[in-house]
N, C-alpha and C positions, 0 to 999 in steps of 0.2 A: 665411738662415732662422733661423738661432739667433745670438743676443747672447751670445756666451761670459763676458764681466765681468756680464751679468745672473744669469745660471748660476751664478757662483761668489759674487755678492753672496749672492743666495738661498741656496747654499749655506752661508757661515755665518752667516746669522741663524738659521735649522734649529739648526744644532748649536751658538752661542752662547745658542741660547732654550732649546732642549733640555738643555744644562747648567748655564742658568742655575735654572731653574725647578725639576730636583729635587731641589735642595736645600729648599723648602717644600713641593712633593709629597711628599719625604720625611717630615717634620716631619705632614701633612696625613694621613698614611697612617696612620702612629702613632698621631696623637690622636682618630682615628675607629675603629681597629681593624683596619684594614686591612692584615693581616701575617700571614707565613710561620711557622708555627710548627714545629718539630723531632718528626718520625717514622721510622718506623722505615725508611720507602723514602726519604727524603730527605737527601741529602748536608749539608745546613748542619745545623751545631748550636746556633745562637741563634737569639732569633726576630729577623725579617729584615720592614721594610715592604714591600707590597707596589705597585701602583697606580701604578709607575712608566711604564707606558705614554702616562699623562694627561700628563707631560712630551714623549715622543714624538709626540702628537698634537699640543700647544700647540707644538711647533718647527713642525711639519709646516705651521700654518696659518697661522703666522709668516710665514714662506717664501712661501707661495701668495699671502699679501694681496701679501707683496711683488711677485710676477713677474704676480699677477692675470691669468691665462688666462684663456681665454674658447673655451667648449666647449659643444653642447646637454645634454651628459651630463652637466655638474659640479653641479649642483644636485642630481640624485638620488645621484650618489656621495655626494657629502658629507652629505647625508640618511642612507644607509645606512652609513655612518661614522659619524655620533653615534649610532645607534643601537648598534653595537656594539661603541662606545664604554662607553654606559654600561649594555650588556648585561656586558661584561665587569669593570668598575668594580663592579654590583653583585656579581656573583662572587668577586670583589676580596675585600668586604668580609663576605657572607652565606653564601657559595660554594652557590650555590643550584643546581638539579638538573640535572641533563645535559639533561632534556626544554627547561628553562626556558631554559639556552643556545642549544638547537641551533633554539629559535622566533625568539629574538632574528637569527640567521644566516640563520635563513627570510626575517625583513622585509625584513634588509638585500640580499638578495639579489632580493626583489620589488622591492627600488626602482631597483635596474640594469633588471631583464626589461620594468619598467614605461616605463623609460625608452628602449627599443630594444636598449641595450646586453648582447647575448645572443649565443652561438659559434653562428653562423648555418651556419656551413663548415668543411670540412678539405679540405686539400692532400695528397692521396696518390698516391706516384707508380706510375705506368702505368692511375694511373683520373684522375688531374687533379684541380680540384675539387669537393667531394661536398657538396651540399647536404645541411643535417639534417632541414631542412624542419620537423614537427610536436613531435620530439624537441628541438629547439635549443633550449628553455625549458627540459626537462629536464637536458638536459648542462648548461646555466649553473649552473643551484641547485644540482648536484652538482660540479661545479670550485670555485662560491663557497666552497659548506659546506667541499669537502673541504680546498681550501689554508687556509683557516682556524684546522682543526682540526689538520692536520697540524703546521703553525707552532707549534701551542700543544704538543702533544706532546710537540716536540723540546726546548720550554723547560726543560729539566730541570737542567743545569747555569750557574754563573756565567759571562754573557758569552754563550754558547750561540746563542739565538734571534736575541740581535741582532746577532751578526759573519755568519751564516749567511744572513740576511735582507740584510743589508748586501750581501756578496758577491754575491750574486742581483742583485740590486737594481743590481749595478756595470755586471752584466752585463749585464740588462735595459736598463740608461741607454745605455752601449756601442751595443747595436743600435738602439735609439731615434736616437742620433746616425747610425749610417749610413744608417737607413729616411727619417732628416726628419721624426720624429712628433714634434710639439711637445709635448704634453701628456705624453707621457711621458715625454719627457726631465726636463718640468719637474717631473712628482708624482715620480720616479726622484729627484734630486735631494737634494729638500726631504726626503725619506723618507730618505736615504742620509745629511746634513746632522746630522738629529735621530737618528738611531740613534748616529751616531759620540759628538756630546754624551752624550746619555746613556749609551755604552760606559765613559768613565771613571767613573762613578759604579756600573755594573753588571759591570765582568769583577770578575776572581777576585782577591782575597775582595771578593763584591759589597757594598756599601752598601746597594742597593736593589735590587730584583727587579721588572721590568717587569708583570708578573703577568698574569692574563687580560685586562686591559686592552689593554696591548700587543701581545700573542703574537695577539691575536684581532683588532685592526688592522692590526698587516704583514699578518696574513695575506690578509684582505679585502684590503687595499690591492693585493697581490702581484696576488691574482685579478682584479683590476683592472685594473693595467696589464700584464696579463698577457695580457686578451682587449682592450684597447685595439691593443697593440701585435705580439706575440708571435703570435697568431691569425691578424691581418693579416697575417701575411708571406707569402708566393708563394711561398717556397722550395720543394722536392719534398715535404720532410719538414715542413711546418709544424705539426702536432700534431704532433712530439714534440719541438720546442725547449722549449716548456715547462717539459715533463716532464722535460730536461737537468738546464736552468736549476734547478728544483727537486728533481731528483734524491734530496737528501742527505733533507729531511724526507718526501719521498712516499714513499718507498723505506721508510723507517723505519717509517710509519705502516703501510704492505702487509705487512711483514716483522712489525710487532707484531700487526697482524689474524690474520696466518696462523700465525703461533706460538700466539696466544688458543684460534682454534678449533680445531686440532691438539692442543690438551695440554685441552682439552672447560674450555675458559675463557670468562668472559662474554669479549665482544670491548671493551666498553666500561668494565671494570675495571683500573684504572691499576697501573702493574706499576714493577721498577726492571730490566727487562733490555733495554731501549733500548739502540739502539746506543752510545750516549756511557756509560752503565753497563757493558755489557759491556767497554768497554776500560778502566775503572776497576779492573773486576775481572781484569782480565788485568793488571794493576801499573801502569800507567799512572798522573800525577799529574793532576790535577784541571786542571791549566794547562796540559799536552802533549796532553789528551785532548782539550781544547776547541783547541787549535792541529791536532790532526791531524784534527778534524771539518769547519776551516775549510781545512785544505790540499786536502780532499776536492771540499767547495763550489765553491773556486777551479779547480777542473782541471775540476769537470763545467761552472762554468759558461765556462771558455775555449772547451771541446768547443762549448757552444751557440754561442757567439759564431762559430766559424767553421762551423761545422754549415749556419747561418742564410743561407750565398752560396754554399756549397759546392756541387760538380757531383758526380752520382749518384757517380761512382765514391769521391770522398773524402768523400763522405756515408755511404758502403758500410763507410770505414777505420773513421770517428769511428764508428760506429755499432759495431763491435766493438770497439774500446778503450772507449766507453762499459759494452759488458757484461762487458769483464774487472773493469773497476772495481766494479761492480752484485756483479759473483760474491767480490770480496773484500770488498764491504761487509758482504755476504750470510756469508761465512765472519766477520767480526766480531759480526755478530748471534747467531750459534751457531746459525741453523736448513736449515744445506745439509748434506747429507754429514754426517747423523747426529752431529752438530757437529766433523766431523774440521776442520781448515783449512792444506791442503797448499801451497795458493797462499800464505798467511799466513808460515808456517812458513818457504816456499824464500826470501819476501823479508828475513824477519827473518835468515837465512843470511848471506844477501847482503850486506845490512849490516852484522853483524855482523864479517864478512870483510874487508870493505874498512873499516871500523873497526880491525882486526886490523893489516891492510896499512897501513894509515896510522901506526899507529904504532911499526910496525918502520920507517920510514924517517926 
């Protein structure tokens, strides 16, 4: 079923194009205007190009010419991908209004629905599964929009969106290989290929900043092979691998809704108390903060990965160690427990202790 030496070709031409190319995307950003400037919520203090996505995009189709799949779907994806391609490209450069974004996410999301590609079903266990029936256009355009938008959220820090998205993406590819879904092993990939290229150019201290360009095609893409793949599965639980898999940014973006309208906040006014903020301001450095974001990633999306064959009963375990982790992400956000963080606290003990232990011996 799958060419593993075609796999890994495609793979780095992705990430060989991906970092060949922004070094002129970068140069490209700059001389258009297209750049980060320093305020008072944003951690860099120089200004920084932004538009680095247009590299991740350009690996990404790199890749695809090469393994040329062949799907009835692929013409409207990749439709609704230049669109919010240079939905976010103009953003990039104008940063034009939340209304003017979230129309661009509409298109691109009418050209999956138009093309069939819509969450028709869930797998819930002791009801089997549930047609959505008139609703299923609805839940699409609100999965498209929301992993979208979520992805873009989290881009807050150097490195951030795209080791985050990467790791998902490992995982996504992972099950892609046990199910036999071609296409998604293959866009998994070439997506995975071009993030890592562009990772040395964007971790910490970044060169360049993916900007809304980027953070708005993972995330489309994510939503993507997300109802390609992930949707498709039979497992008991099949709506919530997902939501595993994606965890770290959905969670974020819930946790920043309900702290907005809790403290009588627009919902849609950008803040610095994101998760990856608050462990800054907890002492954290800028380079531990975005590794212990990405240790988080890594464990929710293992959880998916075995969640996705798992029998009721060890779908019953993962499913409460998913929510201790949820309740410590939750005490990192500061909005459980009146911002107390016990669980926090007993683990920072812990290690502190066997830190302790370790070096008495």
């Amino acid at each position: 079923m799958f060419n593993y030496l075609d796999l890994w070709i495609a793979f780095l031409i992705a990430l060989l194009t991906a970092f060949l190319l922004t070094y002129p995307v970068k140069k490209f950003a700059m001389f258009i205007g297209a750049v980060d400037l320093p305020n008072h919520r944003k951690i860099h203090t120089k200004v920084t190009p932004r538009l680095g996505g247009l590299a991740i995009f350009l690996g990404t189709i790199a890749g695809m010419i090469y393994l040329h799949p062949m799907h009835p779907h692929l013409p409207e994806i990749a439709a609704g991908a230049v669109v919010i391609i240079l939905t976010g490209a103009l953003d990039d450069r104008f940063s034009i209004r939340p209304v003017v974004k979230l129309t661009g996410q509409l298109i691109a999301a009418t050209f999956l629905v138009s093309a069939g590609l819509i969450i028709e079903r869930l797998t819930l266990p002791f009801f089997g599964t549930v047609e959505l029936g008139f609703i299923s256009v609805f839940v699409t355009v609100v999965w498209v929009v929301g992993i979208t938008n979520a992805i873009n959220l989290i881009d807050g820090l150097d490195g951030l969106a795209t080791g985050v998205t990467t790791i998902a993406l490992i995982s996504i590819f992972i099950m892609a290989l046990i199910d036999a879904q071609v296409l998604v092993a293959y866009i998994c990939v070439v997506l995975i290929g071009s993030n890592l290229g562009f990772l040395y150019h964007n971790f910490y201290p970044a060169k360049i900043y993916m900007g809304d360009t980027g953070s708005n095609f993972l995330g489309y893409m994510i939503a993507v092979v997300s109802m390609l793949g992930l949707f498709k599965n039979i497992a008991l639980f099949s709506f919530i691998i997902p939501i595993i898999v994606l965890a770290v940014p959905i969670f974020d973006t819930l946790f920043a809704i309900v702290r907005r309208a809790y403290n009588k906040e627009n919902i849609m006014m950008a803040d610095n108390k994101h998760i990856h903020y608050q462990l800054l301001h907890a002492g954290y450095s800028h380079r531990k903060t975005v590794l212990i974001i990405y240790a988080f990633s890594a464990l929710f999306g293992a959880m998916a990965i075995l969640f996705s064959n798992a029998s009721i009963t060890t779908a019953f375990v993962i499913t409460f160690f998913v929510l201790i982790l949820l309740h410590v992400f939750a005490e990192m956000a500061g909005i459980v427990m009146g911002g107390k963080r016990p669980m926090l606290d007993l683990l920072q003990r812990l290690f502190k202790k066997r830190k302790v232990d370790k070096d008495n011996t």
